[in-house]
C-alpha positions as a printed NumPy array, in Angstrom:
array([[104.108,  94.932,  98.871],
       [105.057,  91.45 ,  99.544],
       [104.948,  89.799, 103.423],
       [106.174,  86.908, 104.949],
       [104.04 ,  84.058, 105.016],
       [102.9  ,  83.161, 108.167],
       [103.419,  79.727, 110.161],
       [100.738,  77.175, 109.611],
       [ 99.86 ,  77.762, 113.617],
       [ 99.819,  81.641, 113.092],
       [ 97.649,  81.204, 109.833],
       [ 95.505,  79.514, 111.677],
       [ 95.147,  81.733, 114.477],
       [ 94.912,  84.678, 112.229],
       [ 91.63 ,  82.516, 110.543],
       [ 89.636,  82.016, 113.476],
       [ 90.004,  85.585, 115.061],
       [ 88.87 ,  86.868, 111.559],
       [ 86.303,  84.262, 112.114],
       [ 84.976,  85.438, 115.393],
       [ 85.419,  89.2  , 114.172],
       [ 82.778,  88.21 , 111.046],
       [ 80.61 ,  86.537, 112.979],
       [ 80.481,  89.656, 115.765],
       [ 80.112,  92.105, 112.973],
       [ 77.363,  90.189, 111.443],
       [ 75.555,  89.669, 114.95 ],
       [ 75.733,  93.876, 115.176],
       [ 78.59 ,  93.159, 118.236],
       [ 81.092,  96.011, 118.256],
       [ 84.042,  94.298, 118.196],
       [ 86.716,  94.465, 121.369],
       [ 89.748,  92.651, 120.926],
       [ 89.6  ,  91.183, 124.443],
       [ 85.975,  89.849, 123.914],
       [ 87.267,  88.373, 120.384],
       [ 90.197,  86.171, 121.862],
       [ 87.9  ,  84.853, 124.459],
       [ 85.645,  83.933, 122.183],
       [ 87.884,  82.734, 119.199],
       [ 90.11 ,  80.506, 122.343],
       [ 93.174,  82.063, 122.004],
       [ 95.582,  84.077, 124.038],
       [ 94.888,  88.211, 124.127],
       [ 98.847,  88.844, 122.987],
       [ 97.929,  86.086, 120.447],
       [ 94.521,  88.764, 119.018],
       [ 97.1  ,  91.849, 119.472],
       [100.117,  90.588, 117.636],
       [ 98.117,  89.959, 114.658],
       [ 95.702,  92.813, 115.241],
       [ 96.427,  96.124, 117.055],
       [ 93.353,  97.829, 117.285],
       [ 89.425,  97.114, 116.394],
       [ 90.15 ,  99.298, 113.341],
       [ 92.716,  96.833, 112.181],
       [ 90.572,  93.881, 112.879],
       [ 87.022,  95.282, 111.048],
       [ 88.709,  96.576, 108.563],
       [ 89.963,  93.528, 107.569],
       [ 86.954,  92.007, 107.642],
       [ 85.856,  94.346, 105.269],
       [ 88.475,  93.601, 102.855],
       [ 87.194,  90.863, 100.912],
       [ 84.078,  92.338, 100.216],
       [ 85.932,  96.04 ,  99.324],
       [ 88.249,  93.926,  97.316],
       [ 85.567,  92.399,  95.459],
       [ 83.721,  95.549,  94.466],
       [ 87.07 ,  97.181,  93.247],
       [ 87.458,  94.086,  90.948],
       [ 83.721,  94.446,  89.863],
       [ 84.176,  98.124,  89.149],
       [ 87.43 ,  97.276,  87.084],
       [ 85.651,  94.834,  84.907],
       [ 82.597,  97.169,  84.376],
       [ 85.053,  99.718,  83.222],
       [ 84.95 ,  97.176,  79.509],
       [ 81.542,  96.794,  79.261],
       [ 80.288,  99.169,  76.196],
       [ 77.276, 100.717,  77.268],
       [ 78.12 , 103.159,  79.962],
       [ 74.756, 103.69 ,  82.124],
       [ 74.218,  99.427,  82.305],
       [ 78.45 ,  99.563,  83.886],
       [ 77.312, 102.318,  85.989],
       [ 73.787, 100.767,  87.126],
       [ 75.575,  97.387,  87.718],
       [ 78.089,  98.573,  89.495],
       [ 75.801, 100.829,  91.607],
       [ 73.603,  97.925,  91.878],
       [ 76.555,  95.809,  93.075],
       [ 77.582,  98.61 ,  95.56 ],
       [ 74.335,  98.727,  97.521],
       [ 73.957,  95.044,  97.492],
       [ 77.247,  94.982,  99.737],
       [ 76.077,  97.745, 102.392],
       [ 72.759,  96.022, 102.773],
       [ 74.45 ,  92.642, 103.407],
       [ 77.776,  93.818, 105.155],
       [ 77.671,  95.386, 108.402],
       [ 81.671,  95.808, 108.024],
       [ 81.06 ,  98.205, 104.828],
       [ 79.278, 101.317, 106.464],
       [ 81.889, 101.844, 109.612],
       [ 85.087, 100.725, 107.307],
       [ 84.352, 103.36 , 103.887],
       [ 82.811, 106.087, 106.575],
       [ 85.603, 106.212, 108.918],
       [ 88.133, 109.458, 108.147],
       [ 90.947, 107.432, 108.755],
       [ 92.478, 104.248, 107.969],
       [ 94.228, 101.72 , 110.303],
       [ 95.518,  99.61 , 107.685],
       [ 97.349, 101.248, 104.327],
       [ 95.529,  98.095, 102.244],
       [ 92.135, 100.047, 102.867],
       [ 93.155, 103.203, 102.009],
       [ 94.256, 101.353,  98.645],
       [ 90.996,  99.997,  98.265],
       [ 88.738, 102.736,  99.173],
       [ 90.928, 104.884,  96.572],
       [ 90.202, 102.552,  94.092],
       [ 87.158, 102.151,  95.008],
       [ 86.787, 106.176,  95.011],
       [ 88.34 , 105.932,  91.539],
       [ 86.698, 103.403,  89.723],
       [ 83.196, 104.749,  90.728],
       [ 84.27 , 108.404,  89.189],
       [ 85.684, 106.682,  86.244],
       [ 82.05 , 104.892,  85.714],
       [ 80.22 , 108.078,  86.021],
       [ 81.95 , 109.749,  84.143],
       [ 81.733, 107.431,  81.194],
       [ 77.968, 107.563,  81.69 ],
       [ 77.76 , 111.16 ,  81.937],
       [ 79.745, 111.68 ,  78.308],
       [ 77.7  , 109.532,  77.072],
       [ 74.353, 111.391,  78.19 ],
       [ 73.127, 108.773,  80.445],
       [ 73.204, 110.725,  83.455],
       [ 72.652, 113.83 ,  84.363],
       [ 75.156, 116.45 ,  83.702],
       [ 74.971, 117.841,  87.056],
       [ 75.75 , 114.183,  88.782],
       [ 79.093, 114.247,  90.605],
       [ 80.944, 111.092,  91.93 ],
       [ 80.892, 113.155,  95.288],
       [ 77.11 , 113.356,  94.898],
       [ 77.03 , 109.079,  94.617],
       [ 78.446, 108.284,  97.953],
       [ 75.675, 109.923,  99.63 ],
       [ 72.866, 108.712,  97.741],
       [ 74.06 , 105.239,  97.916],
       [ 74.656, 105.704, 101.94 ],
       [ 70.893, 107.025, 101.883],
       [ 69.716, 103.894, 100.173],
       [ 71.898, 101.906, 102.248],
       [ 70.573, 103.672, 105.458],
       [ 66.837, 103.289, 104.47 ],
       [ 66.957, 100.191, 104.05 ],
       [ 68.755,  99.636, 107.497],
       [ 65.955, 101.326, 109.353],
       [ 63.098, 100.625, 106.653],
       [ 63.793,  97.841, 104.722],
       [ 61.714,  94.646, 106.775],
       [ 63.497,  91.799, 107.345],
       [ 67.446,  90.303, 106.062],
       [ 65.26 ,  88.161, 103.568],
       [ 63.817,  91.542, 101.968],
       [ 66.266,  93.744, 102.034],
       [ 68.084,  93.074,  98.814],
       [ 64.52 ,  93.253,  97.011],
       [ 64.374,  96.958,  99.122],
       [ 67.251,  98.063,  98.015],
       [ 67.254,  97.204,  94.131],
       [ 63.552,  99.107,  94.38 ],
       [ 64.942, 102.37 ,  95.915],
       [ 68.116, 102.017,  93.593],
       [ 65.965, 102.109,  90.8  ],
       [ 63.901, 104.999,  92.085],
       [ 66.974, 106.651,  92.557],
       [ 68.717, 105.49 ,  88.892],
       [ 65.061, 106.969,  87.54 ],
       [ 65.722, 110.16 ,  89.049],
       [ 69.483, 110.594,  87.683],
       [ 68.772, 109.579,  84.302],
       [ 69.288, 112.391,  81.597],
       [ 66.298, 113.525,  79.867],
       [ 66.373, 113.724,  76.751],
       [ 65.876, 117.537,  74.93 ],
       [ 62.331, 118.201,  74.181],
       [ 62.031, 118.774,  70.437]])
């Protein structure tokens, strides 16, 4: 899907309400597009034209970060050994909902305000089965482990680290110890001889 550039002024614009939105998001401030013009110094039409609802506006805050975990579950599709691709991209995956207060609303919501998330939450979605599955044919992982079983044990981790996890400084150290707790747990045992 191609789009027309925007004008230098416009680009601009677009920048620093993006800006604002991050810094809101980040600060745990539900966003309100009102509140965001105000703050970013530009005209409420101005927030509007480029963004029609909060929806539109987190969720493209989110996109870098959804973009970038697509592109690291793409490249972990090469990598040979199947339960390291799935661990790191697991690993990589928690990482971003400890650190991204965008992730959790954006890949919960049931619906989409923008057809470039659906795109990336499919792939998303896709690449994550894909990984699994690799790792389960190749005995890594328990045979019973389904990709609809990952999104909630990764939203648990995710979660208690949120409400147990000390402070920002700690919670990447938090959540690589209950991801391995959790990788312990779903690793396939071998057959006892």
């Amino acid at each position: 899907m191609t789009t027309t550039p925007l004008r230098k002024d416009a680009a601009r614009n677009w920048d620093r309400i993006v800006a604002v939105a991050r810094t809101l998001v980040d600060q745990g401030t539900p966003l309100q597009l009102n509140d965001v013009a105000r703050r970013a110094h530009l005209g409420v039409g101005t927030v509007y034209r480029h963004f029609s609802t909060p929806e539109a506006l987190l969720e493209t805050v989110a996109t870098p970060r959804l973009e970038a975990l697509v592109a690291h579950g793409e490249q972990a599709l090469s990598d040979t050994d199947p339960g390291r691709a799935l661990e790191g991209f697991l690993t990589r995956t928690v990482e971003a909902q400890v650190t991204d207060a965008a992730l959790a609303p954006v890949t919960a919501a049931p619906a989409d305000a923008l057809p470039r998330t659906t795109e990336l939450k499919n792939s998303l979605w896709s690449v994550g089965t894909a990984l699994l599955d690799r790792a389960r044919e190749a005995g890594t992982v328990r045979v019973d482990l389904t990709s609809a079983d990952l999104v909630p044990l990764m939203c648990g981790i995710a979660h208690a680290v949120n409400v147990h996890g000390g402070p920002p400084a700690h919670r990447i150290t938090t959540a690589h110890r209950y991801l391995a707790t959790l990788l312990g747990g779903l690793r396939a045992t071998p057959p006892h001889g």
